[in-house]
MIKEFI-368863 format. One line per 5 residues: number of its first residue (from 1); their letters; for each residue x, y, z of C-alpha. Coordinates in steps of 0.5 Angstrom, whole numbers, plus 2048, in hexadecimal, padded with zeros to 3 digits. Layout:
N
NUM> a> X Y Z | ...
//
This chain:
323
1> xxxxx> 800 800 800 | 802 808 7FE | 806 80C 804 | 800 812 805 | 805 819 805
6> xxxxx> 804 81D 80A | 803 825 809 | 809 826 80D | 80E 822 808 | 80B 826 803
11> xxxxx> 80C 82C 806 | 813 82A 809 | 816 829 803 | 813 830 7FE | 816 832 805
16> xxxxx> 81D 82E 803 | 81C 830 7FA | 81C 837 7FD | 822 838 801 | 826 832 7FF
21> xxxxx> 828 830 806 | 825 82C 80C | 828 831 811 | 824 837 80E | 81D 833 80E
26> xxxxx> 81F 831 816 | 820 838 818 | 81A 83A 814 | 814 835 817 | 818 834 81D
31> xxxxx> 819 82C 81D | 81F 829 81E | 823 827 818 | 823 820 818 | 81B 821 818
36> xxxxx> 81C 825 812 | 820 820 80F | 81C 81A 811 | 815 81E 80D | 819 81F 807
41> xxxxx> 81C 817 808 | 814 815 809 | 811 819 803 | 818 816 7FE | 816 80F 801
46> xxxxx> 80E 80F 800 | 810 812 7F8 | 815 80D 7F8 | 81A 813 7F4 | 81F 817 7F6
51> xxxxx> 81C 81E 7F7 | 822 821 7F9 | 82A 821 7F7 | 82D 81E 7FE | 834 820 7FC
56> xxxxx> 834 827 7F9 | 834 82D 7FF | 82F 831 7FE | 82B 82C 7FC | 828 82C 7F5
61> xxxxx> 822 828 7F3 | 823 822 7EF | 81F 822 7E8 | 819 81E 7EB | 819 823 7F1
66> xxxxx> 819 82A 7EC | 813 826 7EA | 810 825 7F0 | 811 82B 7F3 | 80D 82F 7EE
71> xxxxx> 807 82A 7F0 | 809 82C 7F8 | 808 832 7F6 | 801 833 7F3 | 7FF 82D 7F8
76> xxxxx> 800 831 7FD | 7FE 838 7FB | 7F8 835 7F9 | 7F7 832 800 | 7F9 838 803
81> xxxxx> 7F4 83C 7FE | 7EE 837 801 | 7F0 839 808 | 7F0 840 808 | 7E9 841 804
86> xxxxx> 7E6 83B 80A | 7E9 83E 810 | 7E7 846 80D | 7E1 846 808 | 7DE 84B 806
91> xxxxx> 7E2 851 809 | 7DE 853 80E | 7DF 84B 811 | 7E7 84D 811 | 7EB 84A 817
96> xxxxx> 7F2 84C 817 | 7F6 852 813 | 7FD 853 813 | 7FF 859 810 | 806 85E 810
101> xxxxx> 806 865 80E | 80B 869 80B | 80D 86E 811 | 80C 873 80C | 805 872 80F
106> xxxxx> 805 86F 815 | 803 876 819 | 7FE 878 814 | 7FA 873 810 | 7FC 86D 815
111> xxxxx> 7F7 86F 81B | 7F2 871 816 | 7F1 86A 811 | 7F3 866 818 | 7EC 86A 81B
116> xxxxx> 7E8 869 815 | 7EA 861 815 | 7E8 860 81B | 7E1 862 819 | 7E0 85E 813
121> xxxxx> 7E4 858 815 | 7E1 857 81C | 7E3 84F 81D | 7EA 851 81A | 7F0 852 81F
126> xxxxx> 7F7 856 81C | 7FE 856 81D | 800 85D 81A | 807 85D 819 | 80C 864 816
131> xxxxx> 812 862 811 | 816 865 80C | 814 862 805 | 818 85D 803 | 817 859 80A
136> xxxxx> 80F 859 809 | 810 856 801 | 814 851 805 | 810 84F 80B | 809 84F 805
141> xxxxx> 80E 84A 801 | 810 846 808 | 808 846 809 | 80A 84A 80F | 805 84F 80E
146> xxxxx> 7FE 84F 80B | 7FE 856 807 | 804 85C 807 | 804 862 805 | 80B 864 801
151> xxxxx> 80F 866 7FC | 80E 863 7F6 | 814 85F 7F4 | 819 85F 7ED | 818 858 7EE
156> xxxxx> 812 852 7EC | 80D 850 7F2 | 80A 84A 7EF | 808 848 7F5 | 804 84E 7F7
161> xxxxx> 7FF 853 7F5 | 800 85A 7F3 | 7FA 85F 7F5 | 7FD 865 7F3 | 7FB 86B 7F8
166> xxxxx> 7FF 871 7F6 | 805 874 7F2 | 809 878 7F5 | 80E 87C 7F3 | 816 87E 7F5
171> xxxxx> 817 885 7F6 | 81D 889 7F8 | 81E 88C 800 | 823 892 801 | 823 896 807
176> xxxxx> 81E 89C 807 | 825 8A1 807 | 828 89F 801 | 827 8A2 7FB | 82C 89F 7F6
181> xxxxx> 82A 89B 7F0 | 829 893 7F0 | 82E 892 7EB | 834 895 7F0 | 831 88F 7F5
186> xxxxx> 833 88A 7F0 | 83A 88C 7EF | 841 889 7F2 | 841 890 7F6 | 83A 890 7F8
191> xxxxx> 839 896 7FD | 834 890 801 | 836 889 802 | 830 884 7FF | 82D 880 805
196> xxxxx> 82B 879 802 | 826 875 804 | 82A 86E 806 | 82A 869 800 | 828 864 804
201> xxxxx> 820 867 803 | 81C 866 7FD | 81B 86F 7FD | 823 86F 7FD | 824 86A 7F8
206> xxxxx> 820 86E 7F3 | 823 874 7F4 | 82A 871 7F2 | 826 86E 7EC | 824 875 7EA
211> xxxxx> 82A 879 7EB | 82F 874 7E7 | 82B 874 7E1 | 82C 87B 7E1 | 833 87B 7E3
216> xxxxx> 833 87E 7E9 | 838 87B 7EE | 838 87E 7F5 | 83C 87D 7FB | 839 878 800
221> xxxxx> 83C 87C 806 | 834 87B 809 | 830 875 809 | 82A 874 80D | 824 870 80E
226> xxxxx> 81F 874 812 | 81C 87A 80F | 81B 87E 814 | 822 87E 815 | 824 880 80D
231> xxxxx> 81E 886 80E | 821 888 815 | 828 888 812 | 826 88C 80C | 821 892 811
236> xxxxx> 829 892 814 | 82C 894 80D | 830 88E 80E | 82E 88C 808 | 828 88A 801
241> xxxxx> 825 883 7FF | 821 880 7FA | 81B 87F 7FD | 813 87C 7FB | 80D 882 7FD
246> xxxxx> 80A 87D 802 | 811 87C 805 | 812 884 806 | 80A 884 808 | 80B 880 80E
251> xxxxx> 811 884 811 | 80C 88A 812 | 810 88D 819 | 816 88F 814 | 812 893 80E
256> xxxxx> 813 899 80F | 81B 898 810 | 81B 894 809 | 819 896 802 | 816 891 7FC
261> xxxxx> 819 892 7F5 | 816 88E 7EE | 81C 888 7ED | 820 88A 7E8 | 81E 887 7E0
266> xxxxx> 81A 882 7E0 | 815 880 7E5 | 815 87A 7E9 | 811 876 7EE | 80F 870 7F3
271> xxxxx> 80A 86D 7F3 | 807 86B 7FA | 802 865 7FA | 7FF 860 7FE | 801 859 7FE
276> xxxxx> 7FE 853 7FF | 800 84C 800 | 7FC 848 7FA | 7F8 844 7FE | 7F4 849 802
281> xxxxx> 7ED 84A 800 | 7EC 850 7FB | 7E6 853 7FF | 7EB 855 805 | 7F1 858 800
286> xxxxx> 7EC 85D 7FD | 7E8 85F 803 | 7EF 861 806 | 7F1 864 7FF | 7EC 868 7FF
291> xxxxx> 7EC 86A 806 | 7F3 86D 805 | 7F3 870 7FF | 7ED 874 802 | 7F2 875 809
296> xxxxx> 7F8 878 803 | 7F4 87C 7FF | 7F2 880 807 | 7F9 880 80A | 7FE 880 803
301> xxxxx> 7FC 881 7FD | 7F7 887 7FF | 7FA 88B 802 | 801 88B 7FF | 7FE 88B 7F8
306> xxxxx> 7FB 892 7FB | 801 894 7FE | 805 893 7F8 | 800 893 7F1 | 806 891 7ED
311> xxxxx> 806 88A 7F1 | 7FE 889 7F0 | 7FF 886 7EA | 805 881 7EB | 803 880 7F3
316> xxxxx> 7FC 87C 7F2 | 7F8 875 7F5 | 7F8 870 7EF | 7F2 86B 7EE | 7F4 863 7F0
321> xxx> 7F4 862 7E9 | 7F9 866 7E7 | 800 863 7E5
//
């Protein structure tokens, strides 16, 4: 008689595909090694194939288990898929929400979506989390979240869903005092320093893109991850920064010490979106995009577009559908 699989072979071994290594999944799934070993022995024997390549470090799959993995793969999005759409129903039927936002909304858009969820997911129960985007794209892949807020990335997420919320474009931040030209900030003998955004963050990353696709190499004598701490430094004349009109918004106790110039040449922008795991009911994710289009559009893009007329038409909310 055929061995029955267990799930938790399975589940082991995407673990194994993934990582090439029986230490990595241990410390994941907080098993023992040899109990992560035994999983992927018992799944090999039941098929009577060699999923895995013993001898190679990290391990590669064999061609049976590029094979098998694939179907590993699809089973168990579909189990999960089932789960959650069981477990959460209808959206007013939701459970559990894991959800991140990027800081730049913590303060403002966070108590109010938070606010307005609790009344229209009453069974649910949340855990709030605040990251910077790169680490919420991470944990929504890890299946440690279920929705997150961040900046879209340069990379493919096959593993998501995209609901895109709002284009946000980068500007420039001097001090309030200074009154020469941004082509002298962009010289070797800069009168300012360029205060960069660590290259670690996704918001960094794409202001490095853009400057070197217009030749611009700056110094990098600052580099800093808090946004607060770059408009700090720039209301101190220590500095200017590439920034997004969202960013300069959030750091409102430093406005009158700053002053926001149009980027140079060619604009560019973000694009913040609200990212799902692909096994989350779709009802939620729109409750919740809508929910925080309404919360941008009130705190962001209104009044900055106000302040700034020459930013209304780049620093706008997108529909969920848009690309």
């Amino acid at each position: 008689m055929q061995k029955s699989l267990s799930l938790r072979w399975l589940e082991v071994f995407q673990l194994i595909s993934k990582s090439g290594s029986i230490q990595k999944v241990a410390a994941e799934t907080g098993l023992s090694i040899s109990t992560v070993s035994n999983h992927l022995r018992s799944l090999e024997s039941a098929l009577g194939v060699d999923l895995v390549d013993h001898t190679r470090r990290p391990m590669g799959l064999t061609p049976a288990g590029v094979v098998y993995a694939r179907y590993v793969h699809e089973g168990l999005m579909t189990l999960r898929r089932g789960e959650a759409e069981i477990r959460s129903g209808s959206w007013q039927h939701a459970t559990d929400l894991r959800m991140a936002l990027l800081d730049d909304f913590d303060n403002e858009v966070g108590p109010e979506l938070f606010q307005f969820l609790s009344t229209a997911l009453p069974r649910c129960n949340f855990r709030h989390y605040t990251r910077p985007s790169h680490e919420i794209i991470a944990k929504l892949q890890e299946q440690k979240l279920d929705a997150g807020v961040a900046t879209r990335p340069a990379g493919l997420l096959p593993d998501l869903i995209e609901y895109p919320l709002m284009r946000d474009p980068f500007i420039l931040v001097v001090p309030a005092a200074y009154s020469g030209s941004v082509e002298e900030l962009t010289k070797p003998e800069a009168p300012l320093p360029f205060l960069r955004y660590s290259r670690d963050h996704t918001i960094g990353k794409q202001i490095e893109t853009q400057l070197t696709r217009l030749k611009i190499s700056l110094p990098n004598r600052f580099e800093l991850e808090c946004n607060q701490s770059i408009i700090g430094l720039v209301a101190e004349s220590s500095g200017w920064t590439v920034t997004t009109a969202a960013s300069y918004h959030r750091a409102q106790r430093f406005h009158d010490k700053v002053k926001v110039v149009r980027f140079p040449g060619k604009s560019f922008a973000r694009t913040v979106s609200l990212f799902t795991s692909s096994v989350y009911p779709a009802a939620t994710s729109q409750l919740i995009h809508e929910a925080l289009q309404k919360s941008l559009r009130h705190h962001f893009t209104d009044p900055i577009s106000a302040r700034f007329p020459w930013l209304a038409e780049e620093f706008r909310t997108l529909p969920a559908q848009d690309a």
